[in-house]
C-alpha positions in Angstrom: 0.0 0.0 0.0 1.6 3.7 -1.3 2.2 5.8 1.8 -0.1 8.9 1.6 0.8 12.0 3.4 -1.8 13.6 5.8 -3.5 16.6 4.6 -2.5 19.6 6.2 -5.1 22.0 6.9 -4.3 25.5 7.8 -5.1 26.8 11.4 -4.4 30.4 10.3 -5.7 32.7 7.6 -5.3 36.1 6.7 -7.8 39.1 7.1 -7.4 38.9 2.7 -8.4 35.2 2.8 -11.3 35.7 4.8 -12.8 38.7 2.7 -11.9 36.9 -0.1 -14.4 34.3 1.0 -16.9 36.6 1.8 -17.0 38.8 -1.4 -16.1 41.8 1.0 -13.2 44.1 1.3 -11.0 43.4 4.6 -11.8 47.1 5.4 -15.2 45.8 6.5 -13.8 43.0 8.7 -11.6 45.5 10.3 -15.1 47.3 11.0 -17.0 44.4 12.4 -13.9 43.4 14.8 -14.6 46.9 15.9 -18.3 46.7 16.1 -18.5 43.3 17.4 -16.6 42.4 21.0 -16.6 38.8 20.1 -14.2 38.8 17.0 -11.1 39.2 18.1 -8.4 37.5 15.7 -4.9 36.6 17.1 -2.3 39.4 16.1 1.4 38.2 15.3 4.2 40.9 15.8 3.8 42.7 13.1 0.0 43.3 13.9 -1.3 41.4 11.1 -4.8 39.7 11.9 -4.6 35.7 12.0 -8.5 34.6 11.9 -8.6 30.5 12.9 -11.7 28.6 11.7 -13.7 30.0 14.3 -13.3 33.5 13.8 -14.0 32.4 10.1 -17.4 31.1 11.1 -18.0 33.8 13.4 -17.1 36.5 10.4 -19.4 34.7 8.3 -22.3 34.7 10.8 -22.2 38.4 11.0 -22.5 38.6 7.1 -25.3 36.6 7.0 -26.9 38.8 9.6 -26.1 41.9 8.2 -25.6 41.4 4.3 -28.0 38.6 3.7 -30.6 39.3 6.6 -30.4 43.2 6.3 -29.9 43.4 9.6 -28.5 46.8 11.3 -25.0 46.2 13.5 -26.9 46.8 16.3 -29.5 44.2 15.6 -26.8 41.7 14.8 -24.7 42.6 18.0 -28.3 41.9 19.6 -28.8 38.4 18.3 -25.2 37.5 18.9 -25.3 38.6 22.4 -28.8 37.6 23.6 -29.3 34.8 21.9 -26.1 33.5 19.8 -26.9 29.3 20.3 -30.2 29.7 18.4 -28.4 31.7 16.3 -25.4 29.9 15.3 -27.9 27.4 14.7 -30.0 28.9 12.3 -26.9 30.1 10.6 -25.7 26.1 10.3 -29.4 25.4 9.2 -29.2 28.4 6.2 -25.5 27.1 5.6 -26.6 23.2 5.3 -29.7 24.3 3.0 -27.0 26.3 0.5 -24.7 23.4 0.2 -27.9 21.3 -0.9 -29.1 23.7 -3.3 -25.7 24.1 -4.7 -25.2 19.6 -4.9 -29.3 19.8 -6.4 -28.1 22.2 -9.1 -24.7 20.4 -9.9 -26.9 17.4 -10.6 -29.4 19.1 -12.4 -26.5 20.9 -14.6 -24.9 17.2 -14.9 -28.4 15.6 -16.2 -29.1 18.3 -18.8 -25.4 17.5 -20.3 
């Protein structure tokens, strides 16, 4: 049996890699940080923002409050702060739904080829 080397996944990403993922200039995710007490990245020497997975997930709950819910910042710091399990949960729920939609429409794309 070939030896296969483990994956590596990263444990840090940059404040570009994580706008980049979000269609959104890092200048907004500098803004949220400020807006919202519970991101708080890890800063190396230099000052340069290290966002692990979590910071990822939270960065990507506050766009889906605020870009894709229309909510204000201070109705997303609200629902973060008051009531973040249910939240997080309906978040996972939206986020589950997309990646169906997006498998239903690969195979729908597949079967009209």
């Amino acid at each position: 049996m070939p030896y296969k080397e483990p994956k590596i996944e990263k444990v840090f990403f940059t404040i570009s890699e994580v706008a980049e993922q979000f269609n959104v200039k890092p200048s907004l995710i500098r803004y949220w940080e400020n807006q919202f007490d519970v991101l708080k990245p890890h800063k190396n020497k230099k000052g340069n923002r290290l966002f692990t997975k979590d910071d990822k997930e939270l960065v990507g709950l506050i766009f889906h409050l605020v870009k894709e819910l229309g909510l204000t910042l201070k109705g997303a710091q609200k629902k973060i702060n008051e009531n973040r399990e249910e939240t997080v949960n309906n978040y996972e729920i939206v986020k589950r739904l997309q990646n169906v939609r997006q498998q239903l429409k690969e195979i729908s794309d597949e079967l009209e080829e």
